[in-house]
N, C-alpha and C positions, 0 to 999 in steps of 0.2 A: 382575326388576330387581336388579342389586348394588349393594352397602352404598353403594360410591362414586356409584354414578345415584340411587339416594336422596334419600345428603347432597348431593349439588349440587341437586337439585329442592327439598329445605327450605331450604337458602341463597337460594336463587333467591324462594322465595315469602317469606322475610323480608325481601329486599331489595326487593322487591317492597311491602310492607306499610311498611319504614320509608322508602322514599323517597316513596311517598304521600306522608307525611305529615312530610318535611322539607320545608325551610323554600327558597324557591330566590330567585335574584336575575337582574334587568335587565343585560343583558350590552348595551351601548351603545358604539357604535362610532367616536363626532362626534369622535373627538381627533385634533389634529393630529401626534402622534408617539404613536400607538395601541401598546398593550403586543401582543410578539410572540401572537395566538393559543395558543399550546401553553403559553406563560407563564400564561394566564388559566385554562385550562383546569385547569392542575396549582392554579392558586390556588384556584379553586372546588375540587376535590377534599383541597386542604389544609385547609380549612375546612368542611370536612364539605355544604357547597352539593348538592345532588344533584339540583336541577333549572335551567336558563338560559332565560330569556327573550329571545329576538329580536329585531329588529327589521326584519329582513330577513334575505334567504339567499345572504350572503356564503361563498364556495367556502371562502376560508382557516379562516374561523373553524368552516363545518360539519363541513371534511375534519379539526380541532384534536379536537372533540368525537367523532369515531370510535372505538368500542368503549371509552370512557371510563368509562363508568354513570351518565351523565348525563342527565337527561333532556331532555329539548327543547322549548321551543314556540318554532316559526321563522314570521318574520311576513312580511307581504303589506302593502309601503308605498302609504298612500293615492292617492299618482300612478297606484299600478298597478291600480286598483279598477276604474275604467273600460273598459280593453278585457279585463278581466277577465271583466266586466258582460255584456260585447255578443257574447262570441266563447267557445263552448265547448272550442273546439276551444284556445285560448290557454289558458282553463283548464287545460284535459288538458296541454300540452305546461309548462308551469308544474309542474305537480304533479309530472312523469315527472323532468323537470330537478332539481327542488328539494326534492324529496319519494322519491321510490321512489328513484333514485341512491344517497341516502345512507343511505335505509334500509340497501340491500341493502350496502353498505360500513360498516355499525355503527353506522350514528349512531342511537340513539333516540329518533326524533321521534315526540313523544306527539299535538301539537297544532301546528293551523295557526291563523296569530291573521291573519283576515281586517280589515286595514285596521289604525288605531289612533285611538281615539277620533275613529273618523269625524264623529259626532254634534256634536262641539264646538259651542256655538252663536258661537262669534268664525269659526266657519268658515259661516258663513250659507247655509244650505244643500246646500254642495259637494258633498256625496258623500251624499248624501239619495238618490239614485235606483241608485246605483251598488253600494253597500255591500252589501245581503242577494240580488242577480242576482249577485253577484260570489260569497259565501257560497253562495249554490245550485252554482253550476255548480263552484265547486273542492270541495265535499262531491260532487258526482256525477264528479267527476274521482278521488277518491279512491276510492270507489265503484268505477268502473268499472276502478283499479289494485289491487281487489282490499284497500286497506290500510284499509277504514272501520271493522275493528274497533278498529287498532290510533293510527290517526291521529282525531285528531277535531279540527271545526273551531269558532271562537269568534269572537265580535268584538271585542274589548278597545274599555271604553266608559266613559266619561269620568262620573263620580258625577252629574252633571249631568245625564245621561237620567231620571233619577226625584228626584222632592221628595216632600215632606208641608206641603200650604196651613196645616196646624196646629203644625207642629215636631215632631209626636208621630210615632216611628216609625212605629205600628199604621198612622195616617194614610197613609203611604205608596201614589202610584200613580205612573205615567211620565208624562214631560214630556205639556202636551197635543197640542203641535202636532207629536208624532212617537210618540202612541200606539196608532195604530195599524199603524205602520210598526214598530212595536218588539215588538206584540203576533206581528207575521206574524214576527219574527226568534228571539222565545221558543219559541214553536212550532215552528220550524225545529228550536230547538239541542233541547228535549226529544224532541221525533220522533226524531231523530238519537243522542239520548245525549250531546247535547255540554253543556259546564259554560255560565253566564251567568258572563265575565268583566268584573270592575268596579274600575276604577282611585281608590282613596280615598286622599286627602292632606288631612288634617287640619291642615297647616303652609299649605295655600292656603286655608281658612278663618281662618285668622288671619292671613296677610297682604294678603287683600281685605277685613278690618271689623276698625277698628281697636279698637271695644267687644266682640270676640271673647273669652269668659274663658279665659284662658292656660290654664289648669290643667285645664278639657275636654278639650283638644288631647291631654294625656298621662293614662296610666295607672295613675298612682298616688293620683288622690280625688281628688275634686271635691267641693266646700262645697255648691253649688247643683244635684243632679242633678236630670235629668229624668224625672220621674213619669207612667210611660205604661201604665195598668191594676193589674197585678199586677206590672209591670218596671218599675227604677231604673236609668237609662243615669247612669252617671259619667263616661263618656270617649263625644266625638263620633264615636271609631270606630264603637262596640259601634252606637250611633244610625243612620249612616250606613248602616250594614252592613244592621242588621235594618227600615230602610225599603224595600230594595230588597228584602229577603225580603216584607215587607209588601206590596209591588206586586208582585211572582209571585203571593203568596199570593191576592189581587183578585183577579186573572185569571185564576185558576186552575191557574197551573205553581207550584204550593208545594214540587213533589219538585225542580227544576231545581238541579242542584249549582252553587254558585258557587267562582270564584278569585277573589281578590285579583291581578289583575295588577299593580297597582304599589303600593306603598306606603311611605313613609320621611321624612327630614328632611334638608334643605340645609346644610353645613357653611357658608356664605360667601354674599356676597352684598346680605343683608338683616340689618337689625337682630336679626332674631329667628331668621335662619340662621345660628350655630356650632356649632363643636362639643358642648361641654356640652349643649346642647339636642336636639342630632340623638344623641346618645347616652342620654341620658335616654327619648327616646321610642322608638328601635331596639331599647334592651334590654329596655323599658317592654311594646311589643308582642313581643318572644320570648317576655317571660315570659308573656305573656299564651295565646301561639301555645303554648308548651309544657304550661300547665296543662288543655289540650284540654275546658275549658269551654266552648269557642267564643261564642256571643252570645245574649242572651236567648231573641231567636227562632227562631235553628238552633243549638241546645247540639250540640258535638263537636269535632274537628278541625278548624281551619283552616286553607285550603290557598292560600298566598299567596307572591307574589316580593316581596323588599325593591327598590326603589326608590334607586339600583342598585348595582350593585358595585364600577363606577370611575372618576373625574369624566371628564370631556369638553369640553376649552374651545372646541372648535368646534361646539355645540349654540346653535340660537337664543337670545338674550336678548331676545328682544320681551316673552316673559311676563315678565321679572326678570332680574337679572343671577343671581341665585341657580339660574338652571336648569344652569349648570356645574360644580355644587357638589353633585350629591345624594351622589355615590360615597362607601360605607362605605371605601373605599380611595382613596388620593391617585389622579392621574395614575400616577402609577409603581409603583402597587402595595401602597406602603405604608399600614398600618392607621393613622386618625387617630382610633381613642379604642380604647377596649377596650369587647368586645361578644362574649359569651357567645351564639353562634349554636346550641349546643347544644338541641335539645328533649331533654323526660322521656321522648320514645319513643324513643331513641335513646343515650339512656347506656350500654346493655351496649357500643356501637362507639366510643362517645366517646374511650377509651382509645386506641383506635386511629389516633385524628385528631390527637390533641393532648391532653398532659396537663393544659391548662389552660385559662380560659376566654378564650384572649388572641389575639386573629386573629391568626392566621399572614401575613405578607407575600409578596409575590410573590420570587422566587429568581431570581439571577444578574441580577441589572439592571445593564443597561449604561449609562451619560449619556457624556454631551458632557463636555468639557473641562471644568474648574474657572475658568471666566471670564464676566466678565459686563459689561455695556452697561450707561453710569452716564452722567448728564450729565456733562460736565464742570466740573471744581470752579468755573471762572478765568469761566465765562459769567455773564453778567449775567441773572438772572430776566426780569429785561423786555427782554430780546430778543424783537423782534419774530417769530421764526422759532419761537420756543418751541411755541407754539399751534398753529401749523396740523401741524408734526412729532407733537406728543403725541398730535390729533384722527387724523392719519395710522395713528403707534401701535397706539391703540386699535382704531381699525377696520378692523384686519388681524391682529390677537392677541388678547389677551386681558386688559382692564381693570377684569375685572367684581369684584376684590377692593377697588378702590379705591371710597371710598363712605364716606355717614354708618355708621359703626357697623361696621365690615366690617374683617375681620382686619389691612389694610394700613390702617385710618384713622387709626394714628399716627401717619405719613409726614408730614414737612413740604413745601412745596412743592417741593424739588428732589428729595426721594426719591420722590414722586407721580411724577416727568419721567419719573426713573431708571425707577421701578416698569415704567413705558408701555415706554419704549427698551428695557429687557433684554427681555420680554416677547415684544416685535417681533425683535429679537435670535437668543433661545434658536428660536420660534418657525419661525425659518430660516434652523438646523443652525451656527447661530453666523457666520454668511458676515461676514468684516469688510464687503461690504458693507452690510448693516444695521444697524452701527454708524456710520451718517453721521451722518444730518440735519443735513443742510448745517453739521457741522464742528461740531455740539452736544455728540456724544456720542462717548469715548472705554473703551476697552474696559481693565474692572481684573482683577486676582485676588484680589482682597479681597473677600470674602461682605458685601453691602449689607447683610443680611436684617437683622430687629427681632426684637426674641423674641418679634413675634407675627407679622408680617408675612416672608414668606420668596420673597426673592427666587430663581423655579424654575431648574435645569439641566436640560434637556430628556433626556430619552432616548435612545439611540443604537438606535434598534429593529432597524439593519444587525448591529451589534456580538451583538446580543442572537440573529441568525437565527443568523450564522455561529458562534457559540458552541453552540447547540443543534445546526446539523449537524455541528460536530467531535467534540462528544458521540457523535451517533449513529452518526458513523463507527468512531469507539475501539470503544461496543459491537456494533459489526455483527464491528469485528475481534474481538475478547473471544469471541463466540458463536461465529466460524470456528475458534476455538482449542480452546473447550472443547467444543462436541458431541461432535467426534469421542471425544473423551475419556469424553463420557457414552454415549453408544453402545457404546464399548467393554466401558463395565462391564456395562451394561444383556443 
């Protein structure tokens, strides 16, 4: 072997070692003017990201992350569980489609995340019988594609499969009325080598009990910790975390690796989603992710995605309106706090990402026009038509900033209209026809926005492809020019 097959084989196992143990985030698709794929791609590589979480296996954004160095876990939406379930043969052609394809085309799919939080119990059963037939047969479809060393499969499951009747970690076992269904799926992933993944959000215990002590929720002390043996949990994370190791530990898969599939804080929304606080707790767990103490009860690494990387206003708000808001990144790409994604394993590359601890934003974003959809000034408030246009609005865009406590709740009641009207507006590519409602609202170039509240310019995601393929055309021409010129010398 020469010096250069070497050095690439120690590069390779370091890259190797430190993407283990980077830090990776939720790649979420729900938006209505979604940032170009290759755009996201280069942002997670700008910020040092080195793993994406799925939620599906959408072609644009798999063929984006080809020979990237990205890793992958591409997911398996609950709808598809079922014939999953019942048909091997679905599995196999599933796996061949969404799996081997892109392998053999670069992408590095580490993990298949079977379902997402199927378990839910506001989901009353639904995928109860569906979920680990569905995990058999796509692990024996991997299996049988030859890729089970390299792919492994998981469930991503809602913290709510396991509690402690006493609050104490140690206490830890799984819910009762899916323990044995949970025991057959542990058993699956250690047989197999696969990781137990577990979605902890520490911002939805404190906005379902409103006696939740604030200062649990984050990582910098806590007054009142809990005293569990010979361990002091100070933050609900470290707690949550090491109950579920606690309920392996019971049943006897104590070695069972776990991920952190989601984890993070809501910019908007809710009283207790802004920013300062989704910053606080973001940087709160990196440092925490970087000082590779891990938790009481599993000291070391932990291998977790933030929760996620870029809002999404077309995601359900049944749970909160705050479910459009987790993105460490606006809609558009841009960073809304500063956050040191860097770990201590990772400093000798640091350099190479960024000389500072300042998120990098997404590059060349295109928007829409500089205009925007306002009530008009001259309309009377109690127009009758006001109401049912705004109710209209909202339930076709996105309202969920308007609210007690929530970045837009300084608006008076005409800029609340306006908020609705542009909203619905930008939402659809600026069409003057969506600046109607029967003759309310008229279109300005004056920015509404507050200095907290910001009225959005949608993205032009057209402007954004054909800019990246004039790029790529310039360097395909560039390349035609210069090879021959390096073959010359060569």
């Amino acid at each position: 072997m020469g010096w250069a097959s070497e050095l690439l084989v120690v590069m390779s196992w370091l890259c190797v070692v430190g993407c283990a143990r980077g830090i990776g985030a939720n790649w979420g698709t729900q938006a209505s003017h979604p940032l170009p794929p290759s755009t996201v791609v280069q942002l997670l590589k700008d910020n040092g990201i080195q793993k994406a979480k799925l939620f599906d296996a959408d072609d644009r954004v798999l063929s984006a992350l080809a020979n990237s160095g990205i890793q992958v876990m591409v997911g398996i939406p609950n709808d598809m569980l079922a014939s999953l379930a019942s048909d091997h043969k679905a599995a196999e052609r599933w796996v061949a489609k969404n799996v081997s394809d892109y392998v053999h085309d670069g992408v590095d799919i580490r993990f298949v995340a079977v379902g997402n939080e199927p378990f839910l119990e506001t989901y009353n059963g639904s995928f109860l019988q569906t979920t680990y037939p569905a995990l058999q047969n796509i692990q024996a479809a991997l299996d049988a594609a030859g890729l089970s060393n390299q792919v492994k499969t998981t469930v991503p499951l809602n913290a709510d499969v396991y509690r402690s009747v006493t609050g104490k970690p140690s206490d830890g076992d799984f819910r009762s009325n899916i323990h044995d269904l949970m025991l057959s799926i542990v058993k699956f992933l250690s047989d197999n080598g696969a990781p137990f993944t577990a979605n902890i959000y520490p911002f939805i215990s404190l906005y379902e009990d409103p006696n939740f002590p604030v200062d649990y929720a984050f990582f910098d002390g806590y007054s009142s910790p809990i005293v569990d043996g010979s361990f002091t949990y100070t933050n609900v994370f470290d707690a949550n975390h090491d109950t579920l190791v606690a309920a392996l530990q019971r049943n006897g898969f104590g070695n069972v690796s776990i991920i952190v599939g989601e984890i993070g804080w809501p910019t908007d929304g809710n009283m207790n989603a802004n920013q300062q606080l989704a910053q606080r707790f973001n940087q709160g767990f990196m440092n925490h992710v970087s000082s590779g103490n891990g938790t009481p009860l599993r000291p070391g690494p932990i291998d977790a995605y933030l929760f996620s990387l870029v809002d999404e206003d077309e995601k359900s708000i049944q749970p909160g309106n705050f479910e459009r808001h987790w993105g460490v990144f606006a809609y558009d790409g841009s960073p809304k706090y500063e956050l040191d994604l860097r770990s201590t394993t990772e400093a000798a590359a640091a350099a190479a990402v960024a000389n500072s601890s300042s998120l990098v934003g997404a590059k060349n974003i295109k928007y829409l026009e500089r205009k925007w959809c306002v009530l008009k000034p001259s309309v009377s408030l109690d127009d009758a038509e006001i109401a049912p246009s705004v109710s209209y609005a909202c339930e076709n865009a996105d309202c969920s900033s308007l609210g007690y406590k929530t970045a837009c709740s300084d608006l008076d009641a005409q800029g609340n209209i306006s908020y609705a009207f542009n909203s619905y507006y930008q939402k659809n590519d600026q069409d003057n026809r969506a600046c109607g409602f029967s003759g309310l609202a008229t279109v300005t170039e004056k920015d509404p926005s507050t200095s907290t509240c910001k009225f959005d310019i949608m993205i032009d995601a057209e402007a954004a492809e054909s800019w990246k393929a004039r790029t790529l055309t310039q360097l395909n021409l560039l390349w035609c020019i210069v090879l021959p010129v390096i073959v010359t010398f060569v």
